[in-house]
Every structure is written in structure tokens, then in C-alpha cells.
N, C-alpha and C positions, 0 to 999 in steps of 0.2 A: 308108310313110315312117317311116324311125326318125331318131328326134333326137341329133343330132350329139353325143358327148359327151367331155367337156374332162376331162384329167389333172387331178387332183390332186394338188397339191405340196407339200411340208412348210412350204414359204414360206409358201405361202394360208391354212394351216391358222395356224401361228404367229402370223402377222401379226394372223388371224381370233381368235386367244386377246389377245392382247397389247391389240389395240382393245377387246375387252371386259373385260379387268384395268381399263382406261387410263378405261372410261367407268363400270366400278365403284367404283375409287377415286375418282371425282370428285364422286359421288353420297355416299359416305360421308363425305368431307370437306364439302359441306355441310351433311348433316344433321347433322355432327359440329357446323359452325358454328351450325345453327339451335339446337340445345344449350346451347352457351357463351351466346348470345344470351340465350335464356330463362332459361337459369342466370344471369347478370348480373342481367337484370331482378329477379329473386327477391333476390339476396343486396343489390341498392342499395334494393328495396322495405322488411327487413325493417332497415337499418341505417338509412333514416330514419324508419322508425315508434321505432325504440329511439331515435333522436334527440328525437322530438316527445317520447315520454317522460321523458327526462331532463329536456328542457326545463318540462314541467310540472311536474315532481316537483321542481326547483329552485324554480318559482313560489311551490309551496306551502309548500316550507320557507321561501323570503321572507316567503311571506304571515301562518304562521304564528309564522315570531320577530320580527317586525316591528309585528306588530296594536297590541299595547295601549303599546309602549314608545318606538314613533313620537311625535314632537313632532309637534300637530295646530294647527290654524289656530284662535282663541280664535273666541266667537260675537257675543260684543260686542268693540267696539272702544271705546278708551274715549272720554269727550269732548273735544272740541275746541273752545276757544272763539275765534272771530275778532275782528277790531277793531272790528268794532260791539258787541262784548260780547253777540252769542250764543253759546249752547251748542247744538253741533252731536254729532249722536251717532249714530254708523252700528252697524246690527246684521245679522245675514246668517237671508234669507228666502229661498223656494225660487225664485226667479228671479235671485238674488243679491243684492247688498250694499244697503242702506236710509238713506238719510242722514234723520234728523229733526232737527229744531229740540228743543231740551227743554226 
């Protein structure tokens, strides 16, 4: 028995190249995209690390021209005296604020 065998036609052949351009370029253009993808990721990764940066390096320039010439909160307050004629007088402890008699 021999096996029946079929023409080959410029159609079959072409059509046969053109399907395989058709599923190479589909294959490139995703990997193209998985690309862009990871590229993305990278360039929004290092533009908010440079964000956090600036954000701190602003902090510290507040923090450094601001330290000593800041108005601060005084530690005593001064007396007060009420209509019974005490003197009341508040000072600030690490729990906060202290009212005494004095």
C-alpha cells in the first residue's frame, strides 16, 4: 500500500508562512508589552523613591531653620488667683499640665 499523496500549492505554502509571521508577531508584541509593563514599574518605582526623598530633605530643612527660633510653649504659666483669693499656679510635668494652690 502506498500513501495517497496531495499537491502542494503555492496557496498552502503562503498561507502556511503568513500564519506563522501572523503568530510571531503576536508573540513579540506581547513580550514587547511585558517590557513596557516592567519598564513602567521601574521608572514610577524610582520617581517615588526621589519623591520620599525630597520629602525628607524638605523635613529636615524645616527642621533645621525652625529649631531654636520657633516660639515654644513657656513651662510655667503664671498665677491665677480666684475669688476666694487663692493663688492658683499651673506648671507642665510629663503627664501634662499641674494646677497647684500656692
Amino acid at each position: 500500500m502506498t500513501a495517497a499523496r496531495t499537491p502542494i500549492s503555492a496557496d498552502l505554502v503562503l498561507g502556511r508562512i503568513v500564519y506563522t509571521l501572523r503568530q510571531a508577531a503576536r508573540w513579540m508584541l506581547k513580550g514587547l508589552l511585558a517590557i513596557a509593563i516592567v519598564f513602567m514599574a521601574g521608572v514610577i518605582a524610582v520617581i517615588t523613591a526621589a519623591a520620599g526623598l525630597f520629602i525628607a530633605a524638605v523635613a529636615v530643612l524645616l527642621k533645621l531653620t525652625t529649631g531654636k527660633s520657633a516660639p515654644r510653649r513657656p513651662q510655667y504659666a503664671g498665677g491665677e488667683t480666684n475669688e476666694s483669693g487663692i493663688t492658683l499656679e499651673a506648671h507642665r510635668t510629663a503627664r501634662g499640665w499641674t494646677v497647684e494652690p500656692r
